[in-house]
Legacy VTK file of the C-alpha trace (Angstrom):
# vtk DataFile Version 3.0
C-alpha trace
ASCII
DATASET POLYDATA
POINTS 410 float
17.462 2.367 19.933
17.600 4.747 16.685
14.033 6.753 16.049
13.226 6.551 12.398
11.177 9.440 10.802
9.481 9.897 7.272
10.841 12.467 5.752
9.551 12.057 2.352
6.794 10.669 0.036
5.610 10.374 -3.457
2.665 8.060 -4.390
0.511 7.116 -8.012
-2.421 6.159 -7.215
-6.343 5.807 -8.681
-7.124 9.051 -7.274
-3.980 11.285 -7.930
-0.623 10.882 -9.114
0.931 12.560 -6.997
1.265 13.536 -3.149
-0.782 16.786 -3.579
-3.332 15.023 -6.057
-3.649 12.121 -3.499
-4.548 14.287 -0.645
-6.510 16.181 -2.763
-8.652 13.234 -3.712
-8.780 11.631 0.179
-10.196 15.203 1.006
-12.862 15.088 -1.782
-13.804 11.922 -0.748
-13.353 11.050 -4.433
-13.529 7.501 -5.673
-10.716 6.007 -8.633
-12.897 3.024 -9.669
-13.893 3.176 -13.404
-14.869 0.972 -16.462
-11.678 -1.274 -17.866
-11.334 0.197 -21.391
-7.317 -0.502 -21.823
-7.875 -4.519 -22.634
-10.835 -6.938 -23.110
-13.282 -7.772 -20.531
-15.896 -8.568 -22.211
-15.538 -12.273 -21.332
-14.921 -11.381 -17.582
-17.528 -11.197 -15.226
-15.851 -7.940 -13.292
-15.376 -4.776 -15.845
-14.163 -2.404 -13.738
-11.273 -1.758 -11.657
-9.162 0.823 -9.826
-6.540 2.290 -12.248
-4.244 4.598 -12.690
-5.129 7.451 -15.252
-3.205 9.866 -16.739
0.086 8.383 -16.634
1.849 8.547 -19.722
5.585 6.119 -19.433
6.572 7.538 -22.629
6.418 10.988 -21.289
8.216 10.030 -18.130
10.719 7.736 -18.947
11.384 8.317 -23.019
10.689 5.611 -25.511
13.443 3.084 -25.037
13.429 2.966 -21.401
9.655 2.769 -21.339
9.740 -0.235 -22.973
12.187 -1.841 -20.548
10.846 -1.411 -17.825
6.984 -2.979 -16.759
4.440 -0.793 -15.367
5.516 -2.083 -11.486
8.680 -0.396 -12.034
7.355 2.487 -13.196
5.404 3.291 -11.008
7.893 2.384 -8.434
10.101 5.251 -10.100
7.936 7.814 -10.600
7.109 7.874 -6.877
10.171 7.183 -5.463
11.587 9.902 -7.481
8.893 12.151 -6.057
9.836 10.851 -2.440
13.324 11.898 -2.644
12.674 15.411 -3.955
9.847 15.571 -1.273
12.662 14.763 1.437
14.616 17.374 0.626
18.147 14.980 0.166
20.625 16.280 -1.704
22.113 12.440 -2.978
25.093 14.325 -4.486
25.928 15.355 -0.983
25.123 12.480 0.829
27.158 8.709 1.352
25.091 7.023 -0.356
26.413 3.508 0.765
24.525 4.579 4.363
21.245 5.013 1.835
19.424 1.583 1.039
16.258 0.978 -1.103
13.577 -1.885 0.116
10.824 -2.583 -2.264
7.779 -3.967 -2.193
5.425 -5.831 -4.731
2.999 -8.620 -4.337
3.654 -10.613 -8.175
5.904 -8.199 -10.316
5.509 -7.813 -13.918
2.416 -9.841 -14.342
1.856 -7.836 -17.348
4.953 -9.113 -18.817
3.859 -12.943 -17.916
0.975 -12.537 -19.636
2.612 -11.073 -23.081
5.270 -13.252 -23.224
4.152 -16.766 -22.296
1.041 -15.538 -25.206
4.634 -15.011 -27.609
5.289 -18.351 -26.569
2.908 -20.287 -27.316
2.215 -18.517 -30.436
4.908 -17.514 -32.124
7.739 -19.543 -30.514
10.629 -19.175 -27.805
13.005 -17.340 -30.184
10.359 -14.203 -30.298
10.834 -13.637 -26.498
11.902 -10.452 -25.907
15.837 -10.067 -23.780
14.159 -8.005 -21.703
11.266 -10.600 -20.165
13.223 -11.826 -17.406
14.523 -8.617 -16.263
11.114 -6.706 -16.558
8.813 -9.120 -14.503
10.963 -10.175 -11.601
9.791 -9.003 -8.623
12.916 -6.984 -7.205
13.146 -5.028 -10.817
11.421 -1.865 -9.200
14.277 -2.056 -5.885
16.909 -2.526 -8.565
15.678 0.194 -10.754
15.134 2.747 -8.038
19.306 2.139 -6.712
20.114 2.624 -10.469
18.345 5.569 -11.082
19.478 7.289 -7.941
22.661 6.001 -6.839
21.914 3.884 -3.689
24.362 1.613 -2.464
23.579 0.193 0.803
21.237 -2.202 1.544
18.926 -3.582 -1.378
16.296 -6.116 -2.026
12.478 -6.682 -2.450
10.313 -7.902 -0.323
7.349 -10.393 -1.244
4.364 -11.055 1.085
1.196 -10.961 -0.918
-1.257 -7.829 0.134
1.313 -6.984 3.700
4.300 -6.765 1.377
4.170 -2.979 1.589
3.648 -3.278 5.379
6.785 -5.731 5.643
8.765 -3.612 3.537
8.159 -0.251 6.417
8.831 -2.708 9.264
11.888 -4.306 7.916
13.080 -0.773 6.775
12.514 0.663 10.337
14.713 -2.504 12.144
17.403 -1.715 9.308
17.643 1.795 10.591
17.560 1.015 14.133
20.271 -1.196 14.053
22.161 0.991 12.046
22.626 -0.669 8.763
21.700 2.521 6.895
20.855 5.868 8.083
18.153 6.395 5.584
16.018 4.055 2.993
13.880 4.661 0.009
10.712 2.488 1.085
7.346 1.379 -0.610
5.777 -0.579 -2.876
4.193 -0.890 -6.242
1.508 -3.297 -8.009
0.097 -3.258 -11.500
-1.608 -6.330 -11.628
-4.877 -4.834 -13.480
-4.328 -6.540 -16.652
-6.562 -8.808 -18.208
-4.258 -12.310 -16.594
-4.601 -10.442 -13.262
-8.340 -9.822 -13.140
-9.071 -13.180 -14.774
-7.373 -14.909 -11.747
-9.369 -12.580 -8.876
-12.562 -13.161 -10.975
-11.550 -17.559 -10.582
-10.969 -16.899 -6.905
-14.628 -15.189 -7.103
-12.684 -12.326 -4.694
-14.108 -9.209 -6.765
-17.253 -7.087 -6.201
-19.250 -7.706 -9.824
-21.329 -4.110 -9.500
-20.135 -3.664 -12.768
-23.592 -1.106 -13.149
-22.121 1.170 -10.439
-18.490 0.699 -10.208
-17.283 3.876 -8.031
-19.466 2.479 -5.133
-18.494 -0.924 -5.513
-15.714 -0.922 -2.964
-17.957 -0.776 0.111
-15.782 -1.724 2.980
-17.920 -2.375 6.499
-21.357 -2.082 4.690
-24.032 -5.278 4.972
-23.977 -5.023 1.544
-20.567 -5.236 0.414
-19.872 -8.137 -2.523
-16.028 -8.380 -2.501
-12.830 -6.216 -2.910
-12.057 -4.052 -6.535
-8.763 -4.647 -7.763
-6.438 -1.299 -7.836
-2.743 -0.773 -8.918
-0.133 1.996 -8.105
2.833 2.708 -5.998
3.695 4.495 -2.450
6.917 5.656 -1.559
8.635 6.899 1.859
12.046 8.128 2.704
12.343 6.705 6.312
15.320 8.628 8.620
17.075 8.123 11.467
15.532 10.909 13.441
18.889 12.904 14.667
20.366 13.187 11.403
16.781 14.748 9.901
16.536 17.320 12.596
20.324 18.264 12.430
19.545 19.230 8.131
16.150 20.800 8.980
14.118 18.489 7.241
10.155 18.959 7.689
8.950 15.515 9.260
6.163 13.699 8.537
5.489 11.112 11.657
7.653 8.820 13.658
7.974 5.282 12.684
6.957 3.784 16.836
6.199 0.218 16.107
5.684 -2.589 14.098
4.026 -6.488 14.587
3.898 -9.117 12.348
2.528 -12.652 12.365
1.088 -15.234 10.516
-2.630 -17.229 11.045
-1.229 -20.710 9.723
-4.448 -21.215 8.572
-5.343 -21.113 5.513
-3.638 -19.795 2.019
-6.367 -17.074 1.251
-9.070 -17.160 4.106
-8.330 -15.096 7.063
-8.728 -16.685 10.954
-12.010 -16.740 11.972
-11.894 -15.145 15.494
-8.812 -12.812 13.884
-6.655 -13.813 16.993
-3.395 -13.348 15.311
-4.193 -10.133 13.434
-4.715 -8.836 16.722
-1.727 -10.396 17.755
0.375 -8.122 15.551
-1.607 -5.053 16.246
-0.665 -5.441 20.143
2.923 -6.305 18.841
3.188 -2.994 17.273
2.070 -1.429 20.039
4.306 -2.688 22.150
6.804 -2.002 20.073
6.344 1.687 20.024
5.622 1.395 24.103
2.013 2.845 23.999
-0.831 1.665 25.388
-4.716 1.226 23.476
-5.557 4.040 24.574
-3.018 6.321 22.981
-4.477 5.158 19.663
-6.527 7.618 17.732
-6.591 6.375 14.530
-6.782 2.986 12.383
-6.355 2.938 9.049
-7.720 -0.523 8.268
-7.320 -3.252 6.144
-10.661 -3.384 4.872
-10.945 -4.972 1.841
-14.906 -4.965 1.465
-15.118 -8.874 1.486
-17.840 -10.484 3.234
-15.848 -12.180 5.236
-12.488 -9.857 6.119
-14.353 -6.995 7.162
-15.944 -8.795 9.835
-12.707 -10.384 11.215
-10.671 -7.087 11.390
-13.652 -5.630 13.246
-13.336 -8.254 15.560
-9.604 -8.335 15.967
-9.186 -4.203 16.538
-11.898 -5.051 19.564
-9.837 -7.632 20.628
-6.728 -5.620 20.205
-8.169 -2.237 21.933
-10.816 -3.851 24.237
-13.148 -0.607 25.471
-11.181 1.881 23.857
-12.014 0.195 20.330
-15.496 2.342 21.022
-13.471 5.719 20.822
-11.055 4.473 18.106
-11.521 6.689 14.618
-11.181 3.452 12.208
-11.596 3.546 7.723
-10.762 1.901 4.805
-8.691 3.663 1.932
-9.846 0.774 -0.534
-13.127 2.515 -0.732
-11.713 4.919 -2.575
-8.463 3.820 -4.351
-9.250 -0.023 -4.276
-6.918 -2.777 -3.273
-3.875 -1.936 -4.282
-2.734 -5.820 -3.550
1.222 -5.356 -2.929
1.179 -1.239 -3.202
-1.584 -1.208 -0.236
0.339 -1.229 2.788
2.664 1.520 1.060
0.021 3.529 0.101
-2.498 3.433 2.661
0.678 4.443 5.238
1.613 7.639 3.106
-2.677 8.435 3.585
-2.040 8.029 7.324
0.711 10.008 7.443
-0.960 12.744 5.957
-3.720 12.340 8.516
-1.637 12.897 11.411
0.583 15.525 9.059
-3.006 17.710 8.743
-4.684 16.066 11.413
-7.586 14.801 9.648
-8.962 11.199 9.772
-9.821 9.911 5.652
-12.900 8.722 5.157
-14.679 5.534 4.606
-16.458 6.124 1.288
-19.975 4.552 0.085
-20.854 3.966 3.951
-24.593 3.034 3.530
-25.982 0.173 4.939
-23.788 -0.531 8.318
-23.241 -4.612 9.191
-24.218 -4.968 12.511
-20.780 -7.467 12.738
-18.692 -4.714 12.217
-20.137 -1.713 14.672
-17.245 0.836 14.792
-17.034 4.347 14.112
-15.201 4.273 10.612
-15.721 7.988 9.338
-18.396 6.930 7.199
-18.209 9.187 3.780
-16.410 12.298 4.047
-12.654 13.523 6.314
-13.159 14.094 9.810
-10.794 16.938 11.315
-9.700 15.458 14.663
-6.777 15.454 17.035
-4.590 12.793 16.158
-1.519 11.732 17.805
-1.155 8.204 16.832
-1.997 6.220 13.894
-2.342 2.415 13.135
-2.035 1.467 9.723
-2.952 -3.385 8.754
-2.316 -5.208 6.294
-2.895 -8.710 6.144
-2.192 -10.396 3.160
-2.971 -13.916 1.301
-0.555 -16.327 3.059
-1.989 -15.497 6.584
0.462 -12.778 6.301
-0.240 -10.495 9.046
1.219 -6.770 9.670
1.064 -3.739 11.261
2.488 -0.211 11.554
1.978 2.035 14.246
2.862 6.030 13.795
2.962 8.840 15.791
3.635 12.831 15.620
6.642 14.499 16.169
LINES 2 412
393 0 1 2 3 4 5 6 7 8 9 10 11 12 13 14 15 16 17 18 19 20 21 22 23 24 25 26 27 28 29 30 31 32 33 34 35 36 37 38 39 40 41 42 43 44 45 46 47 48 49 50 51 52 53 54 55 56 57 58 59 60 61 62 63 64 65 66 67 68 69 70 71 72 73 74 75 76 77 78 79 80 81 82 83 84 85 86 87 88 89 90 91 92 93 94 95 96 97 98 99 100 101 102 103 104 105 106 107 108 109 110 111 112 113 114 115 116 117 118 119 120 121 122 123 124 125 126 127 128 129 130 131 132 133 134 135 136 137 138 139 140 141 142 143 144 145 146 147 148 149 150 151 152 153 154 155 156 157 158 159 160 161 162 163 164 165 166 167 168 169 170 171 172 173 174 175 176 177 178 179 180 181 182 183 184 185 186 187 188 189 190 191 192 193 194 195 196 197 198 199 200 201 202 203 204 205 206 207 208 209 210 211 212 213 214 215 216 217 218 219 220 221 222 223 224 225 226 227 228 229 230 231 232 233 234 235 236 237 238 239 240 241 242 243 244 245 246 247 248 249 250 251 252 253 254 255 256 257 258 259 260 261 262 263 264 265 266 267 268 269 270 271 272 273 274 275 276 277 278 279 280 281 282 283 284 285 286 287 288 289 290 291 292 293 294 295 296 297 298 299 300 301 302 303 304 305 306 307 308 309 310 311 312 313 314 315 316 317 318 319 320 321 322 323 324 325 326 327 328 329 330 331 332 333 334 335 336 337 338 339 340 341 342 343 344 345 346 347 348 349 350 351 352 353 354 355 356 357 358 359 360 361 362 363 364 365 366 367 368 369 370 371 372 373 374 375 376 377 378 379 380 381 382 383 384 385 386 387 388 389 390 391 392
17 393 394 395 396 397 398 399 400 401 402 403 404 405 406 407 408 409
């Protein structure tokens, strides 16, 4: 079996748009939730959000091609771009039919939806814009990124609600195994903070509503916490086959070891109760990259600050790690960047790859009141140097989608 490295990443994200900034911001234990100023809220019983600042498409991407392209694909190209350089790759050198691009998103352009179908039904079908279609389908960003860059083996997007950034690294990894490519342009991007978006969380009554303290409103683990903030952004990794990156030199992140992936066939949006079959894919993924609990240092978790999620991951990483769950380091990124919905999986495995890259475990932000349901160490408010030698990163996603990702160094 082919190893598969990371040999590159680029991310935009609530707290930095960039790798550097990220890090930067996971070290300050900084939080990216703010007030929503770019569209109405006032109707909206959430007002805040996690958002990208500072990101100017114009700038990037020049007037006519901001315009055709919706804010998932930018962000999608803006990191990815960052990725490649970060790798190292010379693409002019390189076949790139043996270099593929799977992306991830959980809805699209949702921004697009929501301007058009409002053309629609007020000013008619012929004032659609050509470029609707195009902009909010989901595999835009995948299509995009081969464009831009020149990849030509495999392509396509993949679609799995808050794992689809998680499915997208697994599915990546078995591509590369089985040698169907020798290296892809992974990740995922969401930009789903738009007024459409955060009326539909705000229905599903899934949102904290501290709208008088918004940058401690994503409390994940705490008794206290009221729901999840909605984030957007993108995370992108160049994944290897680990030969061919040694032979070049390239500096290496962390292995690829494993990956598991099930499904609760429960219920549409509520997770299992007793979390049996997230477990189940965290003990796939193990066994996947042949380690044992114990060789686990690290859990980046799901954590979405929801009443009831937090509770069940606690119980399904005991499950999964039986004793050794009580020496497990385990926190939630969403405390400081938010959910990122489809762009979480991505980004939240580019923080733990920094982790084990400067071996240092991120925090767990606004860790005040600890549930006495969820009683594990999760490196409550500030980065925690620590020897770490292997890394879980979940996702689990509306669907009863289910996934994991295990790393390790190199």
């Amino acid at each position: 079996m082919r190893r598969v490295v990371v040999t590159g990443m680029g991310a935009i994200t609530p707290i930095g748009n960039s790798l550097d900034r990220l890090w930067d911001g996971v070290l300050a234990a900084a939080s990216g939730v703010s007030e929503i100023r770019s569209f109405d809220v006032s109707d909206l019983p959430v007002r805040f959000a996690a958002q990208v600042g500072g990101f100017d498409p114009v700038e990037r991407f020049g007037v006519k091609e901001a315009r055709q392209i919706d804010r998932f694909t930018q962000f999608a190209l803006a990191s990815g771009e960052e990725a490649l350089q970060d790798s190292g790759l010379d693409l002019g050198k390189e076949d790139l039919e043996r270099i593929g691009c799977i992306w991830a998103t959980s809805v699209g352009g949702l921004a697009e939806v929501e301007k058009n179908v409002e053309t629609l039904l007020t000013k008619g079908p012929r004032r659609l814009t050509p470029h609707f279609i195009p902009k909010f389908m989901p595999n835009s960003a995948a299509g995009h990124l081969a464009i831009r860059f020149g990849l030509r083996g495999t392509n396509f997007a993949v679609v799995s609600a808050c794992a689809s950034g998680q499915h997208a690294l697994g599915v990546t990894l078995r591509s590369i195994q089985a040698g169907d490519a020798d290296v892809v342009l992974t990740g995922a991007s969401d930009a789903s903070v738009n007024r459409l978006g955060m009326a539909g969380f705000c229905a599903m009554r899934a949102l904290s509503q501290r709208n008088d303290d918004p940058a401690t409103a994503s409390r994940p683990f705490n008794l206290d916490r009221d729901g999840f903030v909605a984030g957007e952004g993108a995370g992108a990794l160049v994944l290897e086959e680990m030969e061919r990156a040694r032979a070049r030199g390239a500096r290496i992140y962390g292995e690829i070891l494993g990956w598991g992936s099930t499904n609760d066939a429960h219920h549409i949006s509520a997770p299992l109760p007793d979390g049996a079959m997230a477990c189940r894919a965290m003990q796939i993924a193990l066994k996947d990259g042949r380690v044992g609990p114990g060789d686990v240092d690290y859990v980046n978790a799901h954590g979405t600050s929801t009443p009831f999620n937090d509770v069940v991951e606690t119980r399904a990483i005991r499950s999964a790690f039986g004793p050794h769950a009580d020496r497990l380091m385990v926190s939630s990124s969403k405390s400081q960047i938010g959910h990122l919905v489809g762009a979480a999986g991505a980004v939240e495995a580019v923080i733990t790859l920094l982790g084990l890259h400067h071996q240092v475990a991120p925090p767990t932000i606004n860790y005040r009141v600890p549930d006495p349901e969820c009683d594990l160490d999760y490196v409550p408010n500030e980065p925690r140097p620590a020897r770490l030698r292997r890394a879980l990163s979940n996702s689990f996603g509306f669907g009863g989608h289910n996934a994991s990702v295990l790393f390790g160094t190199v």
